[in-house]
C-alpha positions in Angstrom: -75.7 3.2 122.5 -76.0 7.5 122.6 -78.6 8.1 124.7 -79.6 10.9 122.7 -82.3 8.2 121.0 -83.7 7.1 124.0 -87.2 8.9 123.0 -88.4 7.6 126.7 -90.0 10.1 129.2 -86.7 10.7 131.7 -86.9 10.6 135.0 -85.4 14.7 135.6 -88.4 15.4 133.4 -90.7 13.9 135.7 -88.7 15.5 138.8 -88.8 18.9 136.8 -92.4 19.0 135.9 -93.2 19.0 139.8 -90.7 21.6 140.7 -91.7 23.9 138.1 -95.0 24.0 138.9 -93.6 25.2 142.4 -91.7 27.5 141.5 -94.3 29.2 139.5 -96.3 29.8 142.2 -93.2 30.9 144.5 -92.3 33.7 141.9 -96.0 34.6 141.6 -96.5 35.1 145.2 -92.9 36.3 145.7 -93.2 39.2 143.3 -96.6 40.3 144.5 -94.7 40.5 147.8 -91.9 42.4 146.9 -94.3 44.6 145.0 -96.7 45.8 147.7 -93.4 46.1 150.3 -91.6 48.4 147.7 -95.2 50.5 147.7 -96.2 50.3 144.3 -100.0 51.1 143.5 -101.1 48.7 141.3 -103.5 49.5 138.1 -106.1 48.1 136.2 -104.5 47.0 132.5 -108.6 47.2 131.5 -109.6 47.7 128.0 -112.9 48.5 126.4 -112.6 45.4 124.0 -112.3 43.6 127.6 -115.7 45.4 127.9 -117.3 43.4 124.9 -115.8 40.0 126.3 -118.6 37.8 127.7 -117.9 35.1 131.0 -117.8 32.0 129.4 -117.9 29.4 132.6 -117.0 26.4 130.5 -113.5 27.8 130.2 -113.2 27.4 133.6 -111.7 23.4 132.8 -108.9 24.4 130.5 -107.4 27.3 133.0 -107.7 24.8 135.7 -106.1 22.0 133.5 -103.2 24.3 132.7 -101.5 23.3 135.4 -101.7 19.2 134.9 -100.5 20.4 131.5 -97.6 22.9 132.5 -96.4 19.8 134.9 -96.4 17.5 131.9 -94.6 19.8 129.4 -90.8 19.0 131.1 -91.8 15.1 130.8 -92.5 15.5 126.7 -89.8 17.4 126.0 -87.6 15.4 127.9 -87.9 12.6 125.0 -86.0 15.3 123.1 -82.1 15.5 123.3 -80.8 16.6 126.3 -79.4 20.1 124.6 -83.2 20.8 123.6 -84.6 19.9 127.1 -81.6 22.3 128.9 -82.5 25.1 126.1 -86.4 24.4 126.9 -85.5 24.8 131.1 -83.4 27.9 130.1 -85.8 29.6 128.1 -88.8 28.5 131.2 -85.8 30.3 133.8 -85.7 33.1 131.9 -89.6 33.5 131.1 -90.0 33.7 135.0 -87.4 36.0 135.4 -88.7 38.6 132.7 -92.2 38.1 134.1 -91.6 38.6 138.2 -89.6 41.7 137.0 -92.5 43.1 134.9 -95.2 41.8 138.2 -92.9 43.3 140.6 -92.2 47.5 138.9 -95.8 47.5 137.0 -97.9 46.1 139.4 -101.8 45.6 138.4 -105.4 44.1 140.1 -109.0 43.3 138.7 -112.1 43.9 140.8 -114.0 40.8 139.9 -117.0 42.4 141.5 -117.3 45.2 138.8 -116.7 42.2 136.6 -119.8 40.5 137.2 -118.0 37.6 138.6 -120.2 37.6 141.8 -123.4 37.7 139.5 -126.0 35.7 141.5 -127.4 35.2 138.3 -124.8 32.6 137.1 -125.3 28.9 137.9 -124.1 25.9 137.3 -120.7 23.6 137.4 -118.5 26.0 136.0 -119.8 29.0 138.0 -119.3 27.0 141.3 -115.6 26.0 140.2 -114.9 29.9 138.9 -116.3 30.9 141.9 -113.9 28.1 144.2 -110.7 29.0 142.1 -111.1 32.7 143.1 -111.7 31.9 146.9 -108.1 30.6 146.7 -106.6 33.5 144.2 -107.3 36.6 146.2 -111.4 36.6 146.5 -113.0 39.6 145.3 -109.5 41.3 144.6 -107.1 39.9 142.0 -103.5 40.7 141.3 -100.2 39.8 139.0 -102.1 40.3 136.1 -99.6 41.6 133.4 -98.2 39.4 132.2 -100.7 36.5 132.2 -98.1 33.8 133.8 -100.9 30.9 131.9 -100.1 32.5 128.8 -96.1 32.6 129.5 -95.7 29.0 130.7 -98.7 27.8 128.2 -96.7 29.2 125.2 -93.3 28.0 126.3 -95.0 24.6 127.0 -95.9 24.1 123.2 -92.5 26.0 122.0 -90.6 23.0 123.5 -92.5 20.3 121.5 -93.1 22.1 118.3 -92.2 20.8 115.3 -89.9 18.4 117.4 -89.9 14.3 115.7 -89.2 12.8 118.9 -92.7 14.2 120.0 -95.7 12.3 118.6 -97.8 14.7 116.3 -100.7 14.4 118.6 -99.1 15.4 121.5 -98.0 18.4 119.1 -101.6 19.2 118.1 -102.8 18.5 121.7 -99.8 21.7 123.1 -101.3 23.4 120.6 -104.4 23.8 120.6 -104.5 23.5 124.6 -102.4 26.7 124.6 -104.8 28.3 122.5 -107.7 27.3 124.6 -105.5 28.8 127.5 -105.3 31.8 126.0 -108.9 32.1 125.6 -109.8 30.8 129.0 -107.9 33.5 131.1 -109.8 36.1 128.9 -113.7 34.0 129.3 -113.2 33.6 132.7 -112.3 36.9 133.6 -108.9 35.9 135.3 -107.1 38.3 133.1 -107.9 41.7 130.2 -106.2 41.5 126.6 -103.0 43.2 127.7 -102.1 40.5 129.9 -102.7 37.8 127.0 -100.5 39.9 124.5 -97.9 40.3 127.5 -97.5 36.5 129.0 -96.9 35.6 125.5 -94.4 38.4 124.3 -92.4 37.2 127.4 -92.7 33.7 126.3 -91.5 34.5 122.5 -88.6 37.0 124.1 -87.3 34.3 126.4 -87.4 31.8 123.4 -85.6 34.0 121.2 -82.5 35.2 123.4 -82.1 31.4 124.5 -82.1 29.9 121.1 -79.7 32.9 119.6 -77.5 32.6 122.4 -77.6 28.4 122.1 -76.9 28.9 118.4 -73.9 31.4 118.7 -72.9 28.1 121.3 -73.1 26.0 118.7 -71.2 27.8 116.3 -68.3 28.8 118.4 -68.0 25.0 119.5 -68.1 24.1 115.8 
């Protein structure tokens, strides 16, 4: 029997969804690295709708859950054939490399003072766990802004499940609407301004694109 209809999680998936979490976070730190050594001055991507934006702290639970959900997106699509789970992986390689090269030559920071994110004012859960996540994310200073890397690996997470049968439609509304609420969360919680949104996800749809024309001149040539 093909194991092309095996609709089971695989174990690479598994493997994959822990290494790609890790090399996220190399390529983040790496190109912030490369960055400051090349001496590039950073800028602030800020716009005056950011301005109008309010701190939502609530939104706090689905940036932090991006990453369970990021590890998870190589096990789902792994129930797919094995040429959509190597296109998928492509398209992730490819994503990273568009976005450390964009980090790296147009380097950017938010003060999350001048934010308000320091307000005294603000209490609660989702203040203390804002609050915690920046202690570990550059403190007062943030950088890597544009392009949002949630927003890049958020939207190539649901691009690999969508409209895919081997996927169960609820896991296909769940990518969804997730990577929507990812979206919003970088903006209500003040990680990241509009430009970075717009950016993380262009990457994400160019990456998709070149991958899937290239796999599909594959295709034909093979045919």
């Amino acid at each position: 029997m093909s194991t092309e209809t095996n609709t089971k999680v695989k174990g690479y998936g598994i493997v994959l969804g822990v290494l790609t979490l890790a090399l996220q976070h190399g390529v983040y730190l790496l190109s912030h690295h490369i960055s400051s050594r090349l001496g590039l001055d950073p800028f602030s991507p800020k716009t005056a709708i950011d301005d109008l934006i309010p701190i939502v702290p609530a939104f706090i639970i689905p940036y932090v859950w991006s990453y369970v959900y990021w590890a998870m997106a190589p096990m789902a699509v792994s129930k797919c054939e094995k040429s959509h789970f190597l296109k998928y992986m492509a398209a992730y390689v490819l994503s990273m490399m568009l976005g450390a090269t964009v980090l790296i030559f147009v380097p950017t920071y938010m003060d999350r003072v001048a934010e308000g994110l320091q307000n005294p004012d603000m209490h609660g859960f989702g203040v203390r766990l804002m609050q915690f996540w920046y202690s570990l994310d550059g403190g007062d200073m943030a950088y890597n802004l544009l392009p949002s890397f949630h927003c890049v690996n958020s939207t190539i997470s649901y691009l690999g499940v969508a409209r895919r049968p081997e996927i169960p439609k609820w896991y296909r509304v769940y990518s969804l609407v997730l990577t929507l609420l990812i979206y919003a969360s970088t903006l209500f919680v003040k990680q990241h301004f509009l430009p970075d949104v717009f950016a993380g996800i262009a990457v994400a749809l160019l990456s998709w694109g070149i991958v899937s024309a290239l796999w599909n001149r594959r295709k034909a040539v093979s045919a």
